[in-house]
N, C-alpha and C positions, 0 to 999 in steps of 0.2 A: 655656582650659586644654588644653594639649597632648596629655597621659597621663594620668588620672585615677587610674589603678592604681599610679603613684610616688607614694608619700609622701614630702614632705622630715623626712629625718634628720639631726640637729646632724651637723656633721660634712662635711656633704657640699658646706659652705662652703668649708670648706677646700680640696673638690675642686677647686669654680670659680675660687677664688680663685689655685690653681696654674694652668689655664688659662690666664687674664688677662693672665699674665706672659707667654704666647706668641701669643696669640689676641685678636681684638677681638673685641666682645660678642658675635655674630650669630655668629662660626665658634667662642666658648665653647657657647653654645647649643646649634649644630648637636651639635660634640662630644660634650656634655653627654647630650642624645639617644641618642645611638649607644652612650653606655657604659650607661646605665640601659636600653634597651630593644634591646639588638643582644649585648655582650657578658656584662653581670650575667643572674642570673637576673631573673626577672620581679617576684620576690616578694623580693628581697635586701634592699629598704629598706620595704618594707609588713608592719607593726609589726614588724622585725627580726628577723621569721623567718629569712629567706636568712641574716644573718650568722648569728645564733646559731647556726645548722644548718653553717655553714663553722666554725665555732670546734667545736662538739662535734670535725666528721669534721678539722679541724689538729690536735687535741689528740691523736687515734688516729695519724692519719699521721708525727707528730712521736714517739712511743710505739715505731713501727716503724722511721721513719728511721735515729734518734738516741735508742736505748732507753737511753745511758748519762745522758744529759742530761736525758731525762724520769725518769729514775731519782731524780737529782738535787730535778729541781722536785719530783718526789714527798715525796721525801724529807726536801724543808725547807718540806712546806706551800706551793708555791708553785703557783698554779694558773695555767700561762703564758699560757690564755687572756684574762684580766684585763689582760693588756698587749695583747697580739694584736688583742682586737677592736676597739679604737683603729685601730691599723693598714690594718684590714680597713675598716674603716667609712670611713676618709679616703683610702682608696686608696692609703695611703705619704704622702701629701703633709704631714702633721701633724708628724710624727714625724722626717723626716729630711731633712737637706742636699736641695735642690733637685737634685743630680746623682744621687743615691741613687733620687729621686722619678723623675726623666725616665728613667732608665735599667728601672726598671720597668714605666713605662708602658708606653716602646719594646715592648718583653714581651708585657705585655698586650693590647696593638692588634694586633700580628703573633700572638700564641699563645690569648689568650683567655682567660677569668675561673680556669684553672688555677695563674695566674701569682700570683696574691694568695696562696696556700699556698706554691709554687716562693718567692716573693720571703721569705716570712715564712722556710720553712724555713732560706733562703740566709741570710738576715741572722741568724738564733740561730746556725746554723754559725760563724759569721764571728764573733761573739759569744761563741761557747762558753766560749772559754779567759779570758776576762775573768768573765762570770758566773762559771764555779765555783771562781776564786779570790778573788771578790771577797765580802769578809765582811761588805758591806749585803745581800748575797743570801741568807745563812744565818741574818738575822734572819727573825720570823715576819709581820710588819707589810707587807702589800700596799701600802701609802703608801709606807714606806721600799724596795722591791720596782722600784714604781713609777719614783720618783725615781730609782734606779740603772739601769733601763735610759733612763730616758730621758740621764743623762749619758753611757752609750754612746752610744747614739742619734746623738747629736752630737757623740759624740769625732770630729774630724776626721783623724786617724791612722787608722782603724779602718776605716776607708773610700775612704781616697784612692784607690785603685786601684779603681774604677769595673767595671773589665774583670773583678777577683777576683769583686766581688755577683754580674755578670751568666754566668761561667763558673759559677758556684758553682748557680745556680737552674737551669742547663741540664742541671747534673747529676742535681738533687732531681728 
């Protein structure tokens, strides 16, 4: 055992498995390494302290960014970190187009574990104007909630521009 202080968390298959796609096993590995013991915190996957402690402080910073939009989730019961911590926990890789994924990494390797709120913020940004017109959002049901970002998620319009996520989190 390498680190005895990482716990695996579901989830973080999907990390490796984003790797895979660019890496053989031994430089998945090394990398692997470097993000759980170099760029996360220490304690981000040991029983899910670190995330849950990123989703409280995104829910406050998303409050401050974009008080219209939290206004919003407020407003219709919708508590965005239930989507978010997916996010966070898969590093991006679950969740989105494989370009949407590399282009945050990028981020994170050069900027560091601030880039999981930068990307999360960028991508509701980018997001916005679909959530609060869209009337699966203004039901009360978390499943139905769910479901609708995830068909954003993978709208491939909504994202083709690569350069907008990544200008967009440089801003946040």
């Amino acid at each position: 055992m390498r680190n005895a202080t990482v716990s695996y968390c579901q989830g973080l298959n999907f990390v490796v498995g984003h790797m895979l796609r660019y890496l053989t096993e031994e430089e998945a590995f090394w990398v692997y390494c470097c993000i759980l013991e170099n760029i996360l915190p220490i304690d981000y996957y040991l029983s899910m302290v670190g995330t849950l402690v990123d989703q409280k402080l995104f829910g406050k910073i998303l409050r401050v960014t974009m008080p219209r939009l939290a206004n919003f989730f407020k407003n219709t019961n919708i508590d965005v970190t239930f989507i978010t911590l997916q996010w966070f926990v898969c590093l991006y890789t679950y969740n989105f187009q494989p370009a949407i994924s590399d282009a945050i990494w990028d981020h994170l390797f050069v900027k560091g574990c601030k880039i999981l709120f930068r990307g999360g913020l960028a991508v509701i940004s980018l997001l916005e104007k679909n959530i609060v017109t869209s009337e699966e959002f203004c039901k009360f049901s978390h499943n139905i909630i769910a479901e609708a970002f995830k068909k954003l998620e993978h709208e491939p319009k909504l994202f083709a521009d690569v350069t907008a996520l990544t200008q967009t989190m440089d801003l946040k």
